[in-house]
Backbone atoms as SQL, in Angstrom:
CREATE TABLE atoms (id INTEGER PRIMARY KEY, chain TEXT, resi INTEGER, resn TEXT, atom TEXT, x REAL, y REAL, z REAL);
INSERT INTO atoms VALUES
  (1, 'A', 1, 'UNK', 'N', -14.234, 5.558, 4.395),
  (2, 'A', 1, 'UNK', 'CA', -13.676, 4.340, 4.950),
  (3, 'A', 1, 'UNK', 'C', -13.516, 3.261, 3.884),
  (4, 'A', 2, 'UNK', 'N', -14.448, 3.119, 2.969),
  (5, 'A', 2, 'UNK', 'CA', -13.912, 1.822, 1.409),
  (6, 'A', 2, 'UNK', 'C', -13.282, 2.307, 0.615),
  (7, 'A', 3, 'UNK', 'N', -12.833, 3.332, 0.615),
  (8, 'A', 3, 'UNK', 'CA', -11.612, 4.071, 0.094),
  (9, 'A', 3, 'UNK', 'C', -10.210, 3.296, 0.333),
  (10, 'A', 4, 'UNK', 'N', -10.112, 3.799, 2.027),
  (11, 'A', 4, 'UNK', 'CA', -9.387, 3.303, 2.254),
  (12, 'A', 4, 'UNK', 'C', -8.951, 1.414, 2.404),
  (13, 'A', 5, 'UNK', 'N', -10.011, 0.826, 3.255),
  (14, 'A', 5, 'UNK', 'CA', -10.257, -0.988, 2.845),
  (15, 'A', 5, 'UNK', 'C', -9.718, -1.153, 1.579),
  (16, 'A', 6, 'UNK', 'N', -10.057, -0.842, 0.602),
  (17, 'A', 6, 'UNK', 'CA', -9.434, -0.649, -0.542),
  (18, 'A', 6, 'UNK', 'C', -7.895, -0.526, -0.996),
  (19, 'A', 7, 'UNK', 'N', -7.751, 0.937, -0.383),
  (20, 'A', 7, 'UNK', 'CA', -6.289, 1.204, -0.715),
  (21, 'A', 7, 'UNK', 'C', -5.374, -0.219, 0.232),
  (22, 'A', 8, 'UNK', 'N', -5.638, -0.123, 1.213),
  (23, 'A', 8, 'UNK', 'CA', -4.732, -1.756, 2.488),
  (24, 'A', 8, 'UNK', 'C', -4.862, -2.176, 1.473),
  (25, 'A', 9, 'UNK', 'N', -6.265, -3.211, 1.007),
  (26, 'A', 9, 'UNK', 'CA', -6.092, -4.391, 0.007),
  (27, 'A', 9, 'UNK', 'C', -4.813, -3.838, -0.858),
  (28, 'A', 10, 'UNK', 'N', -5.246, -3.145, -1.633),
  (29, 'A', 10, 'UNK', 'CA', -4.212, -3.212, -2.929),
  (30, 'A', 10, 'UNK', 'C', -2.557, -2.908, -2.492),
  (31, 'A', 11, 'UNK', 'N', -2.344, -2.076, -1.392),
  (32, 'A', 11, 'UNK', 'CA', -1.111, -2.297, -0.767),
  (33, 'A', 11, 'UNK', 'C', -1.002, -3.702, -0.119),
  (34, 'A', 12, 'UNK', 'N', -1.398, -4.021, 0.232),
  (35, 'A', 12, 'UNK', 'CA', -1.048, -5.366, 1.219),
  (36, 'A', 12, 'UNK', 'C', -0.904, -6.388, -0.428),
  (37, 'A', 13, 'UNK', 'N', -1.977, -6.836, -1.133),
  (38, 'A', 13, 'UNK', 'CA', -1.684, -7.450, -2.207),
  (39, 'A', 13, 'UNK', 'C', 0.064, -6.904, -3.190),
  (40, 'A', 14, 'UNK', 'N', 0.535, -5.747, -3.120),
  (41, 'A', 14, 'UNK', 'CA', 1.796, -5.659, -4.275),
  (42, 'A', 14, 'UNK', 'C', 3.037, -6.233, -3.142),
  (43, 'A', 15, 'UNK', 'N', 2.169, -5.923, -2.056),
  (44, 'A', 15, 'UNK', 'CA', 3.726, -6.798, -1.148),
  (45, 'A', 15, 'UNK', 'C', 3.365, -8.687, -0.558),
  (46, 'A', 16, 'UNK', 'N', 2.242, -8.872, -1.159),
  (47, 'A', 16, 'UNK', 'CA', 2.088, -10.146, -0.984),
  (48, 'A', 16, 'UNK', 'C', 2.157, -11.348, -2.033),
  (49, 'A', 17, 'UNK', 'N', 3.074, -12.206, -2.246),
  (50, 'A', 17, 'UNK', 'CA', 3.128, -13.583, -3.342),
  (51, 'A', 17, 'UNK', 'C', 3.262, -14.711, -2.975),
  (52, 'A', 18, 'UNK', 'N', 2.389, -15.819, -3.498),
  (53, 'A', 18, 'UNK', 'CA', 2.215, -17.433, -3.056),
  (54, 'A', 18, 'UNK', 'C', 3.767, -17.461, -2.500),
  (55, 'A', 19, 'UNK', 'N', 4.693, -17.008, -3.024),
  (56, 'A', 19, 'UNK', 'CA', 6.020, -17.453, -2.579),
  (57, 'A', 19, 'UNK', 'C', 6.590, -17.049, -1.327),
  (58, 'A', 20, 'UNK', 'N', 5.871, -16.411, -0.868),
  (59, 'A', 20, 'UNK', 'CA', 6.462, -15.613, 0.567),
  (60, 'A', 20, 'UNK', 'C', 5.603, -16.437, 1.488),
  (61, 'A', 21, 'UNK', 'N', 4.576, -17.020, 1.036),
  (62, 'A', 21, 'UNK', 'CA', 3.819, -17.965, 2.050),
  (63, 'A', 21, 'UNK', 'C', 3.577, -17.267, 3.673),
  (64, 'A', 22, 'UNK', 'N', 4.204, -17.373, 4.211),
  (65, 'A', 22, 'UNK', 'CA', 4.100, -16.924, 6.188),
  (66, 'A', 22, 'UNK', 'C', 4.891, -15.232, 6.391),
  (67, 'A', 23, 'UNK', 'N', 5.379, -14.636, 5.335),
  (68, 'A', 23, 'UNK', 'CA', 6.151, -13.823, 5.732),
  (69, 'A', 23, 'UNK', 'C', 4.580, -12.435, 6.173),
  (70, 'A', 24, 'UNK', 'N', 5.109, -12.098, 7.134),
  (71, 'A', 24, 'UNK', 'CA', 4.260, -11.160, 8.233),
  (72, 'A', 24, 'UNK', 'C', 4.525, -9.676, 7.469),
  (73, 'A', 25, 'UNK', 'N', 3.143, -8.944, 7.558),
  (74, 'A', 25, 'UNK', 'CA', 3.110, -7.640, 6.767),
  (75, 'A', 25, 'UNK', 'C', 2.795, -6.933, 7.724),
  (76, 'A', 26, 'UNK', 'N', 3.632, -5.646, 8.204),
  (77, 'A', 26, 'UNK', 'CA', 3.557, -4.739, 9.215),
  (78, 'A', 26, 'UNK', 'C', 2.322, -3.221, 8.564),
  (79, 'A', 27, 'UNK', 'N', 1.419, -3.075, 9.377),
  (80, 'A', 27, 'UNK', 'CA', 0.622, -1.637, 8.832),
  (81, 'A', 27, 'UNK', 'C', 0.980, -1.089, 10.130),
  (82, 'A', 28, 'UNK', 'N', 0.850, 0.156, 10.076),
  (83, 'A', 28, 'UNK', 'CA', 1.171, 1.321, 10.523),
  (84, 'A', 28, 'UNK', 'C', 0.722, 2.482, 10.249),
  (85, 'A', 29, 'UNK', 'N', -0.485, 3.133, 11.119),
  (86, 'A', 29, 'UNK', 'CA', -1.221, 4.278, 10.839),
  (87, 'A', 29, 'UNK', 'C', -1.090, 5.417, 11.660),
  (88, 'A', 30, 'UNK', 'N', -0.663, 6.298, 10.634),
  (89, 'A', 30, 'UNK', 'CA', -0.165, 7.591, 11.327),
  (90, 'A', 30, 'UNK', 'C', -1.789, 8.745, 11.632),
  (91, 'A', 31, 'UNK', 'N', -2.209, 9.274, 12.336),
  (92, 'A', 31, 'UNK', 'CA', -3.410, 10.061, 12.497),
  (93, 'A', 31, 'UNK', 'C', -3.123, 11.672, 12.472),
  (94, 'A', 32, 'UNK', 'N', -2.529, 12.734, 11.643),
  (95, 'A', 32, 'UNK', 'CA', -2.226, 13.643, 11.640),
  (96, 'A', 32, 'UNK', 'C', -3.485, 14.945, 11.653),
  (97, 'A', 33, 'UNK', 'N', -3.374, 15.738, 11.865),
  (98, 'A', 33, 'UNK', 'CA', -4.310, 16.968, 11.802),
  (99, 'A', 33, 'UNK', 'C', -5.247, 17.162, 10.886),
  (100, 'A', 34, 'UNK', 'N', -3.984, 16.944, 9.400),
  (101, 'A', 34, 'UNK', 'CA', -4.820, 16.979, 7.996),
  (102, 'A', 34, 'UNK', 'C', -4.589, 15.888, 6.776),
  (103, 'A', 35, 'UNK', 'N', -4.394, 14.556, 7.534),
  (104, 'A', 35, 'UNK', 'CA', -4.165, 13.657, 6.507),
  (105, 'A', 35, 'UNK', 'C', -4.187, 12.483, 7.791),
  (106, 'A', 36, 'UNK', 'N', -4.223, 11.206, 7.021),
  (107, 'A', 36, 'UNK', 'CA', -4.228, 9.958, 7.605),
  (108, 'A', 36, 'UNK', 'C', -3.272, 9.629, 6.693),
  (109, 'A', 37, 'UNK', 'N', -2.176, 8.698, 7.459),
  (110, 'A', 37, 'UNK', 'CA', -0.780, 8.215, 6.297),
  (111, 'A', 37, 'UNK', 'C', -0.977, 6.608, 6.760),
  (112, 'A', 38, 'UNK', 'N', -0.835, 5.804, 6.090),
  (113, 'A', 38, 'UNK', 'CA', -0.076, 4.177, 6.818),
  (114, 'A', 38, 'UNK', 'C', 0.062, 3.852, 5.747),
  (115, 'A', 39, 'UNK', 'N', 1.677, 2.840, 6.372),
  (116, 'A', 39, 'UNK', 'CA', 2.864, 2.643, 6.020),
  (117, 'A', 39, 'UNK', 'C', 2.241, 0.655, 5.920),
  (118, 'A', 40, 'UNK', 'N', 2.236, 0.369, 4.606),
  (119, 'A', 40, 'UNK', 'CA', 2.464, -1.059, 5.026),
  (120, 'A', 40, 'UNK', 'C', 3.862, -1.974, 4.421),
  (121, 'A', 41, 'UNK', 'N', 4.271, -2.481, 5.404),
  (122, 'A', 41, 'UNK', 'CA', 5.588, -2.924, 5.078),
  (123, 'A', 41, 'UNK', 'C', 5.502, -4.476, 5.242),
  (124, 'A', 42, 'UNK', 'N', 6.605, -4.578, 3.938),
  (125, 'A', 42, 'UNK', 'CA', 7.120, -6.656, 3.959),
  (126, 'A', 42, 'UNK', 'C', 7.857, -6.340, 2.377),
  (127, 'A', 43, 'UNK', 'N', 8.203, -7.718, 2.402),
  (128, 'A', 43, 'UNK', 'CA', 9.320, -7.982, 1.378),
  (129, 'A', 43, 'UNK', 'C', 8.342, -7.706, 0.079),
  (130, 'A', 44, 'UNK', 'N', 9.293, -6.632, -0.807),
  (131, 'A', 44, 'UNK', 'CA', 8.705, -6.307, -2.326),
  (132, 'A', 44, 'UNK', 'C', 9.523, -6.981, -3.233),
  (133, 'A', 45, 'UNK', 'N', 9.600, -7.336, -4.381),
  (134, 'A', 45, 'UNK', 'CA', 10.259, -7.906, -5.359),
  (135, 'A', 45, 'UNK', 'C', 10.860, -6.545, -6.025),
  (136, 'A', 46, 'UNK', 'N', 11.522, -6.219, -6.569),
  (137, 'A', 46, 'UNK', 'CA', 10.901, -4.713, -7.525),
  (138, 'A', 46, 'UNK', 'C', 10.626, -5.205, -8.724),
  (139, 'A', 47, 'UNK', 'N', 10.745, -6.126, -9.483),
  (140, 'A', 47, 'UNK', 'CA', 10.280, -6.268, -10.696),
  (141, 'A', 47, 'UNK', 'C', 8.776, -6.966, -10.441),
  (142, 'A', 48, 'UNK', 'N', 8.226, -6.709, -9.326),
  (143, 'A', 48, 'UNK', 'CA', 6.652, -7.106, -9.169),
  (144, 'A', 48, 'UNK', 'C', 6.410, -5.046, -8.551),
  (145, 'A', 49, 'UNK', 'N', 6.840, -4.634, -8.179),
  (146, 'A', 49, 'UNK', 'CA', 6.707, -3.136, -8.080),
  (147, 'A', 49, 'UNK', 'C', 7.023, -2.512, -9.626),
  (148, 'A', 50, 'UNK', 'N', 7.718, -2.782, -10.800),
  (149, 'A', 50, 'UNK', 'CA', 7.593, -1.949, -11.381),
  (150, 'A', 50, 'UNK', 'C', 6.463, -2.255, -12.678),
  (151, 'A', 51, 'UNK', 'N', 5.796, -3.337, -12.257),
  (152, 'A', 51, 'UNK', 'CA', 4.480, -4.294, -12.818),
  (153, 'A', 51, 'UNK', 'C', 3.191, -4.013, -12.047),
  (154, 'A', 52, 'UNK', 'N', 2.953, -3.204, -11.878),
  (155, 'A', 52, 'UNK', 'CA', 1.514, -2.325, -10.293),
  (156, 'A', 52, 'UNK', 'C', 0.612, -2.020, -11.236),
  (157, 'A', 53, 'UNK', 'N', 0.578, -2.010, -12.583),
  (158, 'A', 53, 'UNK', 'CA', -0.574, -1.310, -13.410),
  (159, 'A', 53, 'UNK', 'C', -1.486, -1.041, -12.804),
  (160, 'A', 54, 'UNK', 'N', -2.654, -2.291, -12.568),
  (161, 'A', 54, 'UNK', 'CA', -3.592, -1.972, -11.936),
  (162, 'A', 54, 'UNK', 'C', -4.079, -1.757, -10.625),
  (163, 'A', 55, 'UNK', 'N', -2.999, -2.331, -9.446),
  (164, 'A', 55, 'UNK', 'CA', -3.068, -1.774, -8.537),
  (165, 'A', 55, 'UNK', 'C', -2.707, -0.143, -8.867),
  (166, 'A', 56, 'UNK', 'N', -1.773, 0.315, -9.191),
  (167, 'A', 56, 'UNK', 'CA', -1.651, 1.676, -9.279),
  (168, 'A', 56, 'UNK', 'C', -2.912, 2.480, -9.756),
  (169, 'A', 57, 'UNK', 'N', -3.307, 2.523, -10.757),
  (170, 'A', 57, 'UNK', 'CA', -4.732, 2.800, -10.815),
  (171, 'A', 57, 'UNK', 'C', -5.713, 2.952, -10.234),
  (172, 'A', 58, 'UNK', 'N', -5.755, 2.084, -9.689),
  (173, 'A', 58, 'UNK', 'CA', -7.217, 1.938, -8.138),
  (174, 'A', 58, 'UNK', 'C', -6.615, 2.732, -7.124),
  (175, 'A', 59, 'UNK', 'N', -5.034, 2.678, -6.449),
  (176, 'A', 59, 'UNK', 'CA', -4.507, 3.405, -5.485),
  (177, 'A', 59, 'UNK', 'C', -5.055, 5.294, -6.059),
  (178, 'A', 60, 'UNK', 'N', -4.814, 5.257, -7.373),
  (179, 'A', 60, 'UNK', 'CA', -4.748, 6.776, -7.712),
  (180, 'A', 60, 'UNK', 'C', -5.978, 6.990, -7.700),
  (181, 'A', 61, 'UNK', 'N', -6.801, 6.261, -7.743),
  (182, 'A', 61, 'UNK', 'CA', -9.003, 6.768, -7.712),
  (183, 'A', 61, 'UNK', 'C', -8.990, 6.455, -5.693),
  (184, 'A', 62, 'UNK', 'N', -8.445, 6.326, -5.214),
  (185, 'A', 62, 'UNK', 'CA', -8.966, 5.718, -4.028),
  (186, 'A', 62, 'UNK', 'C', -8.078, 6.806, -2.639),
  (187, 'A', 63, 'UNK', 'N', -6.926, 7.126, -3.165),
  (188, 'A', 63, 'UNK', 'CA', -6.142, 7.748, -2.029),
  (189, 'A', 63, 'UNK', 'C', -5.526, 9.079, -3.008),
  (190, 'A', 64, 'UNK', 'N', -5.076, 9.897, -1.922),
  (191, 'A', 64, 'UNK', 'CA', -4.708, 11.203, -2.130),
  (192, 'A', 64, 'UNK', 'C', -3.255, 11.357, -3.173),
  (193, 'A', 65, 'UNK', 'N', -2.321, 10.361, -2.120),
  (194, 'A', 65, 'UNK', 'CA', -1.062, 9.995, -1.950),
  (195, 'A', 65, 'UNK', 'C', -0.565, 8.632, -2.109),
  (196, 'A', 66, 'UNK', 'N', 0.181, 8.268, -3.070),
  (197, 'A', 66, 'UNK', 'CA', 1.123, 6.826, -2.793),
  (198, 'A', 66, 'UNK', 'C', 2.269, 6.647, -3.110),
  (199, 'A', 67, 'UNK', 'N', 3.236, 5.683, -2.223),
  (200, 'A', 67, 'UNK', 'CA', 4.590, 5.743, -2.966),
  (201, 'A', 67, 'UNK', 'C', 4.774, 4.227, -2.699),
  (202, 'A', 68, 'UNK', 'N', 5.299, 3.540, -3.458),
  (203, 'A', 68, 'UNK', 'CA', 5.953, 2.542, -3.360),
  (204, 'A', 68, 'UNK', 'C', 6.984, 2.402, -3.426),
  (205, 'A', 69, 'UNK', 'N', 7.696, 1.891, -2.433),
  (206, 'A', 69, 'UNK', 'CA', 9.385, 1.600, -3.191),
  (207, 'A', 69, 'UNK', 'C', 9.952, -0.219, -2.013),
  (208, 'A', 70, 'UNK', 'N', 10.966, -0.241, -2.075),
  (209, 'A', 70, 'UNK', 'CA', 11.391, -1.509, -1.636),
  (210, 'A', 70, 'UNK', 'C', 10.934, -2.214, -1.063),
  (211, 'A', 71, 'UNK', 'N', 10.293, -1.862, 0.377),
  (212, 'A', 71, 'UNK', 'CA', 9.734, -2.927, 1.115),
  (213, 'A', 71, 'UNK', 'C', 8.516, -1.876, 1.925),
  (214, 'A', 72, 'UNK', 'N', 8.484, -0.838, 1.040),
  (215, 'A', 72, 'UNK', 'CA', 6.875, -0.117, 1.778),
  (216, 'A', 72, 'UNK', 'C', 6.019, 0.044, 1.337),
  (217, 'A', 73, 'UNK', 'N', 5.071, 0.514, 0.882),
  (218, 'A', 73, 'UNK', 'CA', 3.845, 0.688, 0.428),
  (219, 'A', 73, 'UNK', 'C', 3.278, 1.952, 0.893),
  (220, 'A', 74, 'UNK', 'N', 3.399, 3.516, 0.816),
  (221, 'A', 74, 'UNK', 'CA', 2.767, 4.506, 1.705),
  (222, 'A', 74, 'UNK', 'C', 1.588, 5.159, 1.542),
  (223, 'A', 75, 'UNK', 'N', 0.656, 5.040, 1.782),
  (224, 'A', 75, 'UNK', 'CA', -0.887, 5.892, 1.046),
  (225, 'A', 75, 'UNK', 'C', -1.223, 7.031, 2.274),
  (226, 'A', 76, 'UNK', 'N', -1.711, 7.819, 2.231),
  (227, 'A', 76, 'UNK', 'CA', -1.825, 9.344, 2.090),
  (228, 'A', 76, 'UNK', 'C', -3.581, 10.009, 1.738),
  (229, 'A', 77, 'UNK', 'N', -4.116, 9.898, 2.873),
  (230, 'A', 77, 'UNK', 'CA', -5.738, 9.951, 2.682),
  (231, 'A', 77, 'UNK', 'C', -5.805, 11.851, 3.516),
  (232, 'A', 78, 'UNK', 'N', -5.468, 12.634, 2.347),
  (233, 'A', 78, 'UNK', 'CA', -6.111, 13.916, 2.935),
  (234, 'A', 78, 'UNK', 'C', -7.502, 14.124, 3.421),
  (235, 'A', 79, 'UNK', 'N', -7.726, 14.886, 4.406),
  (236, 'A', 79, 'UNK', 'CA', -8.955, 15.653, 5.360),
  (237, 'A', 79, 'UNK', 'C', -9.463, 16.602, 4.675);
């Protein structure tokens, strides 16, 4: 389970900046057989996505699976 607390933080932080102030971040957790997936979504910059160093890092010690791209964030916690 601080695996995951973890992985949210650091997804929720690459889609969050002082400049977006109020804009609302959607999570979404999928419960599958042999994996747990959620999706967190809101506005990405991509030149703040292709700057993730260290979030990327912690995502790769902490979850199975991640993808980032425009406005999602996807992590991937195999069973």
């Amino acid at each position: 389970m601080e695996d995951l607390r973890i992985a949210v933080g650091e997804a929720c932080s690459l889609l969050v900046t002082a400049e977006r102030g109020g804009t609302p971040l959607e999570l979404v957790f999928r419960v599958h057989p042999d994996k747990l997936q959620i999706d967190v979504t809101g506005p990405l910059d991509p030149r703040e996505a292709a700057d993730e160093g260290l979030s990327r890092l912690i995502l790769e010690a902490v979850v199975d699976e991640f993808e980032v791209d425009q406005d999602r964030v996807r992590l991937t916690k195999l069973r």
